[in-house]
mmCIF file as Biopython writes it, N, C-alpha, C and O atoms, coordinates in Angstrom:
data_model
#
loop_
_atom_site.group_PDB
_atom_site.id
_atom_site.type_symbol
_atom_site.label_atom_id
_atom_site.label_alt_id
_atom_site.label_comp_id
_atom_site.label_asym_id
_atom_site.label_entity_id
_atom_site.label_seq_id
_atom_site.pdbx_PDB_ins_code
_atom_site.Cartn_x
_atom_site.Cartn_y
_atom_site.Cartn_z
_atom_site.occupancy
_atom_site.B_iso_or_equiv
_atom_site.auth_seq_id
_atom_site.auth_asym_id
_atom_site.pdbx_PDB_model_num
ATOM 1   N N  . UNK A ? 1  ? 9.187   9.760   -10.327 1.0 0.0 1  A 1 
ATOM 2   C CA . UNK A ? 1  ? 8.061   10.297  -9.573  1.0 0.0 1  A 1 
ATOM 3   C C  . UNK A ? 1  ? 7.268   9.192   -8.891  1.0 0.0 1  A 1 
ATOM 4   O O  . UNK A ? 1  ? 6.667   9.491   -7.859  1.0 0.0 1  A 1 
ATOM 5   N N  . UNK A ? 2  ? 7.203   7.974   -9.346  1.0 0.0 2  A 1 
ATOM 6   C CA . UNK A ? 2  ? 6.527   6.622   -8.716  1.0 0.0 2  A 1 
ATOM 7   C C  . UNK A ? 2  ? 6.790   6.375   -7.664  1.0 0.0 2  A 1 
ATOM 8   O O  . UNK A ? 2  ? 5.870   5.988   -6.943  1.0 0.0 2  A 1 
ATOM 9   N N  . UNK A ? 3  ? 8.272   6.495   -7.055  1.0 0.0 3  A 1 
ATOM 10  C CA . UNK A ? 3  ? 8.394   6.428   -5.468  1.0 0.0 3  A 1 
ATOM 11  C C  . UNK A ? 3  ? 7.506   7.816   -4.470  1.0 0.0 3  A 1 
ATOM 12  O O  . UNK A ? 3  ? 6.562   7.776   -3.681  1.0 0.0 3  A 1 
ATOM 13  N N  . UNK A ? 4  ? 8.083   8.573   -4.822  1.0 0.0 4  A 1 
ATOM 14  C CA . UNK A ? 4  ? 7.463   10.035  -4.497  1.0 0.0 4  A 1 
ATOM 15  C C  . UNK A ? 4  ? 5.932   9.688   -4.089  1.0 0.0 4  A 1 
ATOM 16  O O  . UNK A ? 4  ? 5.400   9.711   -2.979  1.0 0.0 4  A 1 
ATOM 17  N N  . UNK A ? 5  ? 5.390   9.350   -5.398  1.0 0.0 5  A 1 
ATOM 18  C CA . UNK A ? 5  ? 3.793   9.013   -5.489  1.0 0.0 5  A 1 
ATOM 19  C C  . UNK A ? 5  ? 3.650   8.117   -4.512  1.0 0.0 5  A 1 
ATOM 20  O O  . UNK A ? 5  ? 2.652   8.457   -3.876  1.0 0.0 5  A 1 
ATOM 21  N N  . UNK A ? 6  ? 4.109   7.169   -4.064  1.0 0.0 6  A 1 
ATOM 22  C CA . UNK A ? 6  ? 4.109   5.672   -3.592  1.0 0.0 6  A 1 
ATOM 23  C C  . UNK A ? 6  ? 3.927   6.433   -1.920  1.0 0.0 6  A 1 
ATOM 24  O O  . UNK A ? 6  ? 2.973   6.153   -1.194  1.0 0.0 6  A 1 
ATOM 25  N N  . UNK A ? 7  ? 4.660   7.088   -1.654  1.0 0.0 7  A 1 
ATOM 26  C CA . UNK A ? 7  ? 5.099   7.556   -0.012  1.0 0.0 7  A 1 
ATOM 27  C C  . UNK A ? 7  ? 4.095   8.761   -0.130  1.0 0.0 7  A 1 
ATOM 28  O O  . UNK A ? 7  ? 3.823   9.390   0.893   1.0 0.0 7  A 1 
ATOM 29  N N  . UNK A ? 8  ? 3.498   9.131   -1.412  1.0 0.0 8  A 1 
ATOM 30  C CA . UNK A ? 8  ? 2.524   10.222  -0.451  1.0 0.0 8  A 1 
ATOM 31  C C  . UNK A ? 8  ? 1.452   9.510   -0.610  1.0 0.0 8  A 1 
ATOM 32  O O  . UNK A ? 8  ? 0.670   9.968   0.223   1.0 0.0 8  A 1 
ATOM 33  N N  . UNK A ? 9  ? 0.850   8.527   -1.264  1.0 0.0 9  A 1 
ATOM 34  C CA . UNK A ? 9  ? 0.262   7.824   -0.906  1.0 0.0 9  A 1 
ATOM 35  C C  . UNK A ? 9  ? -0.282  7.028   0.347   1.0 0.0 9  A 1 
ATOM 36  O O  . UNK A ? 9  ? -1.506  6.951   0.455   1.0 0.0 9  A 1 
ATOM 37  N N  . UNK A ? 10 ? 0.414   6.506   1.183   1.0 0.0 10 A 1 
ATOM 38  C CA . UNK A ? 10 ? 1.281   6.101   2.548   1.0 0.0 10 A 1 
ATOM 39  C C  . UNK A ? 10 ? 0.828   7.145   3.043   1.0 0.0 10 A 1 
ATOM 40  O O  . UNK A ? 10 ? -0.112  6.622   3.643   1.0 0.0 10 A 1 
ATOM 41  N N  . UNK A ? 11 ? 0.752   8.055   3.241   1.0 0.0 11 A 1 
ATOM 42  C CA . UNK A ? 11 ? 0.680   8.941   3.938   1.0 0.0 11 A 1 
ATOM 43  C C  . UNK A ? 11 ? -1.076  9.538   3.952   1.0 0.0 11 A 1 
ATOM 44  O O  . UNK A ? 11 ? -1.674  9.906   4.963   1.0 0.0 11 A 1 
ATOM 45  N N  . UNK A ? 12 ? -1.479  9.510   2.942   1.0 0.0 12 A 1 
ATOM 46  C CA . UNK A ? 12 ? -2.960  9.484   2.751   1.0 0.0 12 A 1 
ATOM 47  C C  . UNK A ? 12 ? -3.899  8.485   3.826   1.0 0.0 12 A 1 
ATOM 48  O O  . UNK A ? 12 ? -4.814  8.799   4.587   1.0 0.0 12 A 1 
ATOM 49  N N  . UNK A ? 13 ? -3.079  6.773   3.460   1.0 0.0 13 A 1 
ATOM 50  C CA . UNK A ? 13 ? -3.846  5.877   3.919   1.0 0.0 13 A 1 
ATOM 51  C C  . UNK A ? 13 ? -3.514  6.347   5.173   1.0 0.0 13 A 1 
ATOM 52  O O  . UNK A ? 13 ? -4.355  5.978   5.993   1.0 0.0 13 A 1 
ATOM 53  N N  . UNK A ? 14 ? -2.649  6.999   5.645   1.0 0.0 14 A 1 
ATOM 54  C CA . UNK A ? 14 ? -2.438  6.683   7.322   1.0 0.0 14 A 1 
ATOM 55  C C  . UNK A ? 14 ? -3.414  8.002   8.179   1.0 0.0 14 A 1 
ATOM 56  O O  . UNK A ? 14 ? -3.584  8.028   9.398   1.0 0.0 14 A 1 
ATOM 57  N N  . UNK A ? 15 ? -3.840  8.796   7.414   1.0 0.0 15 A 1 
ATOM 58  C CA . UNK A ? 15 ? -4.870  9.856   7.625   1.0 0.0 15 A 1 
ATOM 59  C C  . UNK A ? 15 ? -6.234  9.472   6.888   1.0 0.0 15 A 1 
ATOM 60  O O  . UNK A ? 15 ? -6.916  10.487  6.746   1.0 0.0 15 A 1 
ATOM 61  N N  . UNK A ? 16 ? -6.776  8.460   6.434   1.0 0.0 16 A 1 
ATOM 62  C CA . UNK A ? 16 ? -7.759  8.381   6.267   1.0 0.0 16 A 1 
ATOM 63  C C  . UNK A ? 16 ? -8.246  6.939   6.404   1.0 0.0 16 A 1 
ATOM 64  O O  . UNK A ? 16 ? -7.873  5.989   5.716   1.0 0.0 16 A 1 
ATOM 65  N N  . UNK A ? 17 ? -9.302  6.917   7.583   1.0 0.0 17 A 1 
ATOM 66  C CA . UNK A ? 17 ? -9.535  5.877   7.959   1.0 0.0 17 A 1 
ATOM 67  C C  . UNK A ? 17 ? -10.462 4.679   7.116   1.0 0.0 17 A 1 
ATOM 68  O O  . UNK A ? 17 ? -10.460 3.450   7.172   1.0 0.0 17 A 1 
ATOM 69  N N  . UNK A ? 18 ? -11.098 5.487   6.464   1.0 0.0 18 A 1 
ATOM 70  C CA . UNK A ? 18 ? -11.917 4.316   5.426   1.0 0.0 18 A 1 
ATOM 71  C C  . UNK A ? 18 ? -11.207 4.203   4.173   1.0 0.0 18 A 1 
ATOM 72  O O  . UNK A ? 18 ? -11.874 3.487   3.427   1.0 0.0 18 A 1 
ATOM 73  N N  . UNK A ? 19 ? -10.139 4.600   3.614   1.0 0.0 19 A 1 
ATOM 74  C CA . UNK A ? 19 ? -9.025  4.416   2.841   1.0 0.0 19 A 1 
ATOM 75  C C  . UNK A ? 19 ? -8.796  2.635   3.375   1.0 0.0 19 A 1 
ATOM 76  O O  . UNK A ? 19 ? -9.104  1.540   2.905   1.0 0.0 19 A 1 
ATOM 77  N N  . UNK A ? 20 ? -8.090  3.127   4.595   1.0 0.0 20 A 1 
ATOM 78  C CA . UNK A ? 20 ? -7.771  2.030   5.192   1.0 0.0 20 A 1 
ATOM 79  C C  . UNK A ? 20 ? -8.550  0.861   5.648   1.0 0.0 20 A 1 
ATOM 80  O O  . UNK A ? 20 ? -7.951  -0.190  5.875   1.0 0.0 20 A 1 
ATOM 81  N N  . UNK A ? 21 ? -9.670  0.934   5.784   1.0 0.0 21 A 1 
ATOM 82  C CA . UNK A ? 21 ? -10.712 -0.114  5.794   1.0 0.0 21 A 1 
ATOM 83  C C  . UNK A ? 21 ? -10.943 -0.904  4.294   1.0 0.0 21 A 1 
ATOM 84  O O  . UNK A ? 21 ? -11.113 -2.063  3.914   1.0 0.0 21 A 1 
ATOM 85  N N  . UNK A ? 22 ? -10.854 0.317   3.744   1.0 0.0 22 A 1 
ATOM 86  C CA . UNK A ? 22 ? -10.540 -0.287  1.960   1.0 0.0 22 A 1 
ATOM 87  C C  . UNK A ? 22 ? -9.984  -1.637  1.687   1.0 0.0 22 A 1 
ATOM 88  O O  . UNK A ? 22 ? -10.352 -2.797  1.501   1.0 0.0 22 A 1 
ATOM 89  N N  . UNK A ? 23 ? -8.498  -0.622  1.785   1.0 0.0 23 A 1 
ATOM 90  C CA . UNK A ? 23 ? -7.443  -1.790  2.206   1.0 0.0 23 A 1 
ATOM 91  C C  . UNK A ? 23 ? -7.227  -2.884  2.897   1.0 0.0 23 A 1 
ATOM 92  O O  . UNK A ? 23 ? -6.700  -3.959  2.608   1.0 0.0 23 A 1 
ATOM 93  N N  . UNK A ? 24 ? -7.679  -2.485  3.795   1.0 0.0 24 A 1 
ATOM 94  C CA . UNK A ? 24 ? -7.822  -3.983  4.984   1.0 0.0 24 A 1 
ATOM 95  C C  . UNK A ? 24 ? -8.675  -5.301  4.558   1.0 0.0 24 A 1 
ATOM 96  O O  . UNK A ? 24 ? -8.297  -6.384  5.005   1.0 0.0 24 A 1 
ATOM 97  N N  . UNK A ? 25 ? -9.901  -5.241  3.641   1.0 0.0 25 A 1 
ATOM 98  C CA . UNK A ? 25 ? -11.173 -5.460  3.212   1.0 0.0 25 A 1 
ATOM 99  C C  . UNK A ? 25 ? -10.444 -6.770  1.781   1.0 0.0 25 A 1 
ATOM 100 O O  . UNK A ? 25 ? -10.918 -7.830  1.374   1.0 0.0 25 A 1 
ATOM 101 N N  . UNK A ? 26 ? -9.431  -6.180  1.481   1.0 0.0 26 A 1 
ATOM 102 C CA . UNK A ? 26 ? -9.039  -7.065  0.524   1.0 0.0 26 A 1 
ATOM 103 C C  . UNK A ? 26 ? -8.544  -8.620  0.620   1.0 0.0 26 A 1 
ATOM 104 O O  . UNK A ? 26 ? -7.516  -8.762  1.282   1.0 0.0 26 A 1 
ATOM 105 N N  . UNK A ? 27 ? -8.842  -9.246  0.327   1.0 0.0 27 A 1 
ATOM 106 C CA . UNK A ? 27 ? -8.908  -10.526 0.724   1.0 0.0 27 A 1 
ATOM 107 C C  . UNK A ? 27 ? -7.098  -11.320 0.242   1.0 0.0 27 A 1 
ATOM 108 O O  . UNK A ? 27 ? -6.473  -12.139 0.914   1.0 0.0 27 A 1 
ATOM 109 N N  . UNK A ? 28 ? -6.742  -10.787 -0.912  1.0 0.0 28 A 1 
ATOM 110 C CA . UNK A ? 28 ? -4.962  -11.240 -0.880  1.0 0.0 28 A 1 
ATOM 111 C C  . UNK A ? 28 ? -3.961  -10.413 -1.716  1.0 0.0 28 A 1 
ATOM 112 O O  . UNK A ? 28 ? -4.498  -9.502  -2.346  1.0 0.0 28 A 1 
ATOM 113 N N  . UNK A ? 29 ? -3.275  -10.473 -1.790  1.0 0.0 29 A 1 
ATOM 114 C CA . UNK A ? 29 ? -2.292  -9.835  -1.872  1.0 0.0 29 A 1 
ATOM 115 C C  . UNK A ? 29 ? -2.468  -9.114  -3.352  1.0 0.0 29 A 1 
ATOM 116 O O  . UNK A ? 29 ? -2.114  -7.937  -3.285  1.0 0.0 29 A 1 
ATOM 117 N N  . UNK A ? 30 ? -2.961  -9.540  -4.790  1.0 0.0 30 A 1 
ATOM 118 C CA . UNK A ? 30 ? -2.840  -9.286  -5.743  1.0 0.0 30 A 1 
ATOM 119 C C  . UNK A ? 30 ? -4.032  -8.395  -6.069  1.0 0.0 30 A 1 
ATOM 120 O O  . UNK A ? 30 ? -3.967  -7.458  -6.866  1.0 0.0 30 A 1 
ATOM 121 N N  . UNK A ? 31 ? -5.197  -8.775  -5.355  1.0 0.0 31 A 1 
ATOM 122 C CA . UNK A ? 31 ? -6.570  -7.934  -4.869  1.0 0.0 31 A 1 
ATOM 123 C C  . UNK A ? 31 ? -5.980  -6.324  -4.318  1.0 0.0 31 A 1 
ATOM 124 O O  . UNK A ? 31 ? -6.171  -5.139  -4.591  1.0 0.0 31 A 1 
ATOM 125 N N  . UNK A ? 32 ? -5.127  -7.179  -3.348  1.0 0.0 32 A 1 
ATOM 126 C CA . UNK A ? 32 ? -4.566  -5.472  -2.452  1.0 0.0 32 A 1 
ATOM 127 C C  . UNK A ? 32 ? -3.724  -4.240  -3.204  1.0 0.0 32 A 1 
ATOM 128 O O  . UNK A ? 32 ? -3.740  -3.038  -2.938  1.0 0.0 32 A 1 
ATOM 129 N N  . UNK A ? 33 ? -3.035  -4.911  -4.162  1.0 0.0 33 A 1 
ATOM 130 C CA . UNK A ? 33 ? -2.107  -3.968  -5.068  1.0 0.0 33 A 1 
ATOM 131 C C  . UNK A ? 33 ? -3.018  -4.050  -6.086  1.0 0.0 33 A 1 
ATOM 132 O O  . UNK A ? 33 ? -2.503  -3.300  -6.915  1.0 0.0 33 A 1 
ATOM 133 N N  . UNK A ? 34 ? -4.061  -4.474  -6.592  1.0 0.0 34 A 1 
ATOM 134 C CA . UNK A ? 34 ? -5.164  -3.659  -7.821  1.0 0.0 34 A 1 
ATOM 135 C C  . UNK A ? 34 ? -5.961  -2.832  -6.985  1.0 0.0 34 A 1 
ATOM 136 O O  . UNK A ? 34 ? -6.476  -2.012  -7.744  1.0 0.0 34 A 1 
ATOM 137 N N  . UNK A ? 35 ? -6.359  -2.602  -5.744  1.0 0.0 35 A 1 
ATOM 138 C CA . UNK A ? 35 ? -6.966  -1.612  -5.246  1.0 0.0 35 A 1 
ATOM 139 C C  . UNK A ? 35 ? -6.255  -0.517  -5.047  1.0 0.0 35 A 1 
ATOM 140 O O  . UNK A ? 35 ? -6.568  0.587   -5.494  1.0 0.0 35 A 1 
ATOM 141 N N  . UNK A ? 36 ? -4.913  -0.840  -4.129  1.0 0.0 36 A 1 
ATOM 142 C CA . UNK A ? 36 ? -3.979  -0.033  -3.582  1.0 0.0 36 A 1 
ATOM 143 C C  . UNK A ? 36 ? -4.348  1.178   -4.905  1.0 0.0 36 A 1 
ATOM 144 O O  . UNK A ? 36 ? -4.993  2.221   -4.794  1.0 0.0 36 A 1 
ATOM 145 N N  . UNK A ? 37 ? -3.636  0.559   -6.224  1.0 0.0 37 A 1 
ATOM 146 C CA . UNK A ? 37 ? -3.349  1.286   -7.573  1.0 0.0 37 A 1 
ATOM 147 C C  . UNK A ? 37 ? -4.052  1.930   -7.861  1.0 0.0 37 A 1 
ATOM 148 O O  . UNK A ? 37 ? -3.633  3.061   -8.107  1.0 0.0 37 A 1 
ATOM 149 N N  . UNK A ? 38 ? -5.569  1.681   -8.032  1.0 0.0 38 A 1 
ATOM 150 C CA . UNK A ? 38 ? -6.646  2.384   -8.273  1.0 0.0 38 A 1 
ATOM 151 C C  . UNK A ? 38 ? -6.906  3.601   -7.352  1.0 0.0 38 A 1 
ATOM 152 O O  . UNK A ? 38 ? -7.034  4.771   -7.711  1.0 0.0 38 A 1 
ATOM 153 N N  . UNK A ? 39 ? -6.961  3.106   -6.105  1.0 0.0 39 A 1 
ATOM 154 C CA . UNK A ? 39 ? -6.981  3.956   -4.815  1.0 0.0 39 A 1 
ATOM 155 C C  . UNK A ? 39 ? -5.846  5.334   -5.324  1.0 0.0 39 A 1 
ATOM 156 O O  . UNK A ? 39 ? -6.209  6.495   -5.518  1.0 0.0 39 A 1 
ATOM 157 N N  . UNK A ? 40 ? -5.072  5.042   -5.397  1.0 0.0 40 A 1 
ATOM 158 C CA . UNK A ? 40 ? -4.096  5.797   -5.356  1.0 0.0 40 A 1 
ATOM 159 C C  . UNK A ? 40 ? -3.912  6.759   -6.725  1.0 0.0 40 A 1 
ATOM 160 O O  . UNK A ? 40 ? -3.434  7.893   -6.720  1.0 0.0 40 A 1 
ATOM 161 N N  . UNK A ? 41 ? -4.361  6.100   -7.783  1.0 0.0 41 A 1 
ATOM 162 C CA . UNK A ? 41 ? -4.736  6.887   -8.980  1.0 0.0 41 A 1 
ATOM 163 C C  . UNK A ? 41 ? -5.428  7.695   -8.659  1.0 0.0 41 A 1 
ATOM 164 O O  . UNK A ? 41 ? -4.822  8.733   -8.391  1.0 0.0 41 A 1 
ATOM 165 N N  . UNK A ? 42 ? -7.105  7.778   -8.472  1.0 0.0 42 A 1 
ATOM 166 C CA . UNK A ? 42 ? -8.041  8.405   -7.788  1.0 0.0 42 A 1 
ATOM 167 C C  . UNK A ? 42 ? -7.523  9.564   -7.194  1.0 0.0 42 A 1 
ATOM 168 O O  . UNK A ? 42 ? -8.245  10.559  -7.246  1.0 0.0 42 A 1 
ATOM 169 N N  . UNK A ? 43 ? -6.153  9.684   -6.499  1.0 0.0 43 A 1 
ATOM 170 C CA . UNK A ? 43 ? -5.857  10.738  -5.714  1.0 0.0 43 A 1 
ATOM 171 C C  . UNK A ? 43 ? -4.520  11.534  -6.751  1.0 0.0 43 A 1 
ATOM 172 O O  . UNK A ? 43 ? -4.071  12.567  -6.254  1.0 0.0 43 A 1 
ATOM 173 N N  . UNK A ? 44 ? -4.127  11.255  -7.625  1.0 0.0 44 A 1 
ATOM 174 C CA . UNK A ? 44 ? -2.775  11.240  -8.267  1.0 0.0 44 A 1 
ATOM 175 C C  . UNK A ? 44 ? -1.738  11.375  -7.810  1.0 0.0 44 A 1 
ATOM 176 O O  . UNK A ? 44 ? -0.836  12.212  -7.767  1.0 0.0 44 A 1 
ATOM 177 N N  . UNK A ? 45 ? -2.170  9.622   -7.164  1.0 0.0 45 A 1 
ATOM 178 C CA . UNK A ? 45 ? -0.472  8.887   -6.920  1.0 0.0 45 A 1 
ATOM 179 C C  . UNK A ? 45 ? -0.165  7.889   -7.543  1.0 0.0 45 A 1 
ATOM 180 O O  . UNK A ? 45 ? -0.423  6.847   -6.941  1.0 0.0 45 A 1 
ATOM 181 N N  . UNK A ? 46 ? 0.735   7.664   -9.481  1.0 0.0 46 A 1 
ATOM 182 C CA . UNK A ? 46 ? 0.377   6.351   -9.487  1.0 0.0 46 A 1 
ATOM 183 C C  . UNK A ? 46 ? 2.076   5.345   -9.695  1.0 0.0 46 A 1 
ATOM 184 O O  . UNK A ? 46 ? 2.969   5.355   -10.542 1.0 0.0 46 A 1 
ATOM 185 N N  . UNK A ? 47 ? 1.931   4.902   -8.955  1.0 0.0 47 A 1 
ATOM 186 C CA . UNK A ? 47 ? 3.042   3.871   -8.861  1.0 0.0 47 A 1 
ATOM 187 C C  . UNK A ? 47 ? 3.268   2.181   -8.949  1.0 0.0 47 A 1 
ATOM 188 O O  . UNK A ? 47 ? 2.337   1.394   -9.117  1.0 0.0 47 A 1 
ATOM 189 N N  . UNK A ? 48 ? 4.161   1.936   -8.858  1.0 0.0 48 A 1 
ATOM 190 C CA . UNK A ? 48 ? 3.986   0.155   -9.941  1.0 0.0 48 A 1 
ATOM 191 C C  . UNK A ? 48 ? 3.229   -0.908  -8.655  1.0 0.0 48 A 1 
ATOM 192 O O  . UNK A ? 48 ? 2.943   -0.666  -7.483  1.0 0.0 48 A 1 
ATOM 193 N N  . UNK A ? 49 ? 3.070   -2.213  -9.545  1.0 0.0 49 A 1 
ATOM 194 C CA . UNK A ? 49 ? 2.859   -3.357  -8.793  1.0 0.0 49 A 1 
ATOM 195 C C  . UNK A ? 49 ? 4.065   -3.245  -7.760  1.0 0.0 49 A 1 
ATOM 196 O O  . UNK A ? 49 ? 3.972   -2.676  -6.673  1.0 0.0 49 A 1 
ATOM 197 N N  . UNK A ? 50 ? 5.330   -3.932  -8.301  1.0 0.0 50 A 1 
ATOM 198 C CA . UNK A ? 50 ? 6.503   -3.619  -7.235  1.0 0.0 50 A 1 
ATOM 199 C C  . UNK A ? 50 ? 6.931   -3.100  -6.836  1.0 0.0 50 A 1 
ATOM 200 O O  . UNK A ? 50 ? 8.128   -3.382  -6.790  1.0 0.0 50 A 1 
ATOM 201 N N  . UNK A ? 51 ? 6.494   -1.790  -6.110  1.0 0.0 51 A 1 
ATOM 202 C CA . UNK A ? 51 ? 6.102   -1.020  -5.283  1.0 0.0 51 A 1 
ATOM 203 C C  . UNK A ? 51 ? 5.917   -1.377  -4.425  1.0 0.0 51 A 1 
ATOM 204 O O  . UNK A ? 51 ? 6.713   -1.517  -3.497  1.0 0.0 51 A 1 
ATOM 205 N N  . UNK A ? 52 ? 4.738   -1.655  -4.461  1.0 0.0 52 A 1 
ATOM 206 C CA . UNK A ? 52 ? 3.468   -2.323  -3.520  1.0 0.0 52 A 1 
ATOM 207 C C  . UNK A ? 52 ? 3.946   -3.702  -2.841  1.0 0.0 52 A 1 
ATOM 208 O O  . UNK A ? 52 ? 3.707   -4.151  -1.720  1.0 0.0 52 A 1 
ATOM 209 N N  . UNK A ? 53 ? 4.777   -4.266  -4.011  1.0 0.0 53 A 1 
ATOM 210 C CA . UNK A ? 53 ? 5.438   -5.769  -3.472  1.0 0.0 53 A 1 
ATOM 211 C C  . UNK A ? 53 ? 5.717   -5.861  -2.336  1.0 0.0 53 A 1 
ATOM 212 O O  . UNK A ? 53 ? 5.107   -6.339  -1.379  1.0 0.0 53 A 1 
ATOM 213 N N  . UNK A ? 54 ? 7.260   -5.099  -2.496  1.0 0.0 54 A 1 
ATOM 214 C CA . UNK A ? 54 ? 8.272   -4.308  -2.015  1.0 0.0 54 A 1 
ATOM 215 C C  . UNK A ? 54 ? 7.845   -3.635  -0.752  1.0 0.0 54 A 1 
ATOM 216 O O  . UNK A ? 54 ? 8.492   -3.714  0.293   1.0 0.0 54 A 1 
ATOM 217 N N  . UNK A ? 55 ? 7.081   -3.179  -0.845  1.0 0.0 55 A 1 
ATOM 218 C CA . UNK A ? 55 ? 6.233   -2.880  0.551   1.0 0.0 55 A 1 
ATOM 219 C C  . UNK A ? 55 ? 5.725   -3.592  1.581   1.0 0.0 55 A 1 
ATOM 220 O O  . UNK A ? 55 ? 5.808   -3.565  2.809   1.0 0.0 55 A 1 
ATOM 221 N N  . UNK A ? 56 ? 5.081   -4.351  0.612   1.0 0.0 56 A 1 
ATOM 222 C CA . UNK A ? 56 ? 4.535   -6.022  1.699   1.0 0.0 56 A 1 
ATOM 223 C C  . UNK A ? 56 ? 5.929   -6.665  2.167   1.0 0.0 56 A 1 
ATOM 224 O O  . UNK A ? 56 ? 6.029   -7.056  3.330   1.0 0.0 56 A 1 
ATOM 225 N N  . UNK A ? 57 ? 6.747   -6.752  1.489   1.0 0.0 57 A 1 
ATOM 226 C CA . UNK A ? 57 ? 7.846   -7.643  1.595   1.0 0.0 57 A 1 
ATOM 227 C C  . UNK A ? 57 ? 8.906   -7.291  2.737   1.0 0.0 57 A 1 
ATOM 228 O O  . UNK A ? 57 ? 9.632   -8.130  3.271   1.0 0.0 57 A 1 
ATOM 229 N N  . UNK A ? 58 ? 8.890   -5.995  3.016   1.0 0.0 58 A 1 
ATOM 230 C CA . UNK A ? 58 ? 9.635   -5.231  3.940   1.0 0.0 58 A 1 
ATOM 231 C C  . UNK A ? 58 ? 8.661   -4.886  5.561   1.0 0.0 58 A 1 
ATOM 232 O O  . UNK A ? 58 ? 9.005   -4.782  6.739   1.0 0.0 58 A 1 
ATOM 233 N N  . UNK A ? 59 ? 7.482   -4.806  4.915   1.0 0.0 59 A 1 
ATOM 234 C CA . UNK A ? 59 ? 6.582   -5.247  6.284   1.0 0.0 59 A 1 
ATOM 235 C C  . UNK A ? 59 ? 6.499   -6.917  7.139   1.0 0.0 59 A 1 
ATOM 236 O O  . UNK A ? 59 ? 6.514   -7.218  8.333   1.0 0.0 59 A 1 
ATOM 237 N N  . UNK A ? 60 ? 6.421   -7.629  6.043   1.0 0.0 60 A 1 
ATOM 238 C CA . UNK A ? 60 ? 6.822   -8.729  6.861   1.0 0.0 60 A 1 
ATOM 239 C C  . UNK A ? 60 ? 8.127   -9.234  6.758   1.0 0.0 60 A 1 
ATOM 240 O O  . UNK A ? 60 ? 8.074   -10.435 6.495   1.0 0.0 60 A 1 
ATOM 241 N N  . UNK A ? 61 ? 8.974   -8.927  6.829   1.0 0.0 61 A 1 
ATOM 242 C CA . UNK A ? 61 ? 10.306  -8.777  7.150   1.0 0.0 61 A 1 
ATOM 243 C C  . UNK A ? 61 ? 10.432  -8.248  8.774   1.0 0.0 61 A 1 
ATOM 244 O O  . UNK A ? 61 ? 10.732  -8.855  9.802   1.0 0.0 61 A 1 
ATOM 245 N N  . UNK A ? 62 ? 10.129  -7.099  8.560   1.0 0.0 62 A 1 
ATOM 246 C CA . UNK A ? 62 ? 10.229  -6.387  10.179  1.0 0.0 62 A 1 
ATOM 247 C C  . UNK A ? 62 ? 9.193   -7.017  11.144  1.0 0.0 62 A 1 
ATOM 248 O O  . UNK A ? 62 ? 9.612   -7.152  12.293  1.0 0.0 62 A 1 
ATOM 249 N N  . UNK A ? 63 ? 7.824   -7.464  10.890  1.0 0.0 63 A 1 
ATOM 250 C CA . UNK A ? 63 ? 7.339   -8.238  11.297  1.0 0.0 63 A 1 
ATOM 251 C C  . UNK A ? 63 ? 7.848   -9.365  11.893  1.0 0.0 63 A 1 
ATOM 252 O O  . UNK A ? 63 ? 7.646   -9.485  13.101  1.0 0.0 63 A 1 
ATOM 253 N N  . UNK A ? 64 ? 8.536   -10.320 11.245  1.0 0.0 64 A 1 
ATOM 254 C CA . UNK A ? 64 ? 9.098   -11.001 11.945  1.0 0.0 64 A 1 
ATOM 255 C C  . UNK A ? 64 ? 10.270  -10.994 13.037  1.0 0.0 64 A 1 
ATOM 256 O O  . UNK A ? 64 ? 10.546  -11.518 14.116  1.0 0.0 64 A 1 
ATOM 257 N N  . UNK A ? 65 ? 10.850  -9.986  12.010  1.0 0.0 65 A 1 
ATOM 258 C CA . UNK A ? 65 ? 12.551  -9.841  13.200  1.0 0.0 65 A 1 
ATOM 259 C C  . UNK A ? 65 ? 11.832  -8.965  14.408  1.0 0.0 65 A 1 
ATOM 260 O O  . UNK A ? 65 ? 12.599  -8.761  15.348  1.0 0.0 65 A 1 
ATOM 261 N N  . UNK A ? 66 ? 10.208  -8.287  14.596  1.0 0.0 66 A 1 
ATOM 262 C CA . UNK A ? 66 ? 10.101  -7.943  15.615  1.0 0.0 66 A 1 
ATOM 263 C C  . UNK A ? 66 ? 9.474   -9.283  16.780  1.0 0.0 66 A 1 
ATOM 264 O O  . UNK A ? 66 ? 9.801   -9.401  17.961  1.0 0.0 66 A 1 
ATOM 265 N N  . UNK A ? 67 ? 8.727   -9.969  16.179  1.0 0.0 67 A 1 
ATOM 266 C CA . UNK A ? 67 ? 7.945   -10.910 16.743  1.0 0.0 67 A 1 
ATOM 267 C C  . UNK A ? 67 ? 8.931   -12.548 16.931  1.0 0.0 67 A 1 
ATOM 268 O O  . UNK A ? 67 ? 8.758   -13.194 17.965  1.0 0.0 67 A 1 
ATOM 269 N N  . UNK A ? 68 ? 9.758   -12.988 16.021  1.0 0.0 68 A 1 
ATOM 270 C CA . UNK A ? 68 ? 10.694  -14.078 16.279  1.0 0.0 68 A 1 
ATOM 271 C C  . UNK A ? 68 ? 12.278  -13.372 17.097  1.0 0.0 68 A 1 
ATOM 272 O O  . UNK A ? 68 ? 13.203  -14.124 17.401  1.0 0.0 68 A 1 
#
């Protein structure tokens, strides 16, 4: 159910704009996945740290192969 949770999550932040200011607001990476978690509890979505990794990790991935 943690992936499940993880993508409707995702889907929350992308419809709610001060969610996302939340998020944005966090200063690094380990800050961002203890909020993310909490955030996402709050709504009952709860899914792991590497998750969240995994997420960052695949964003800047495509990030680059779009920009290099």
């Amino acid at each position: 159910m943690s992936a499940e949770d993880f993508a409707r999550f995702q889907a929350l932040v992308l419809e709610d704009v001060p969610l996302q200011q939340a998020l944005a607001a966090t200063k690094d990476v380990p800050a961002f996945i203890t909020l993310a978690r909490q955030l996402g509890a709050e709504r009952g979505c709860h899914f792991t740290d590497a998750e969240v990794r995994e997420e960052i990790r695949a964003a800047r991935q495509q990030w680059l192969r779009t920009w290099l």
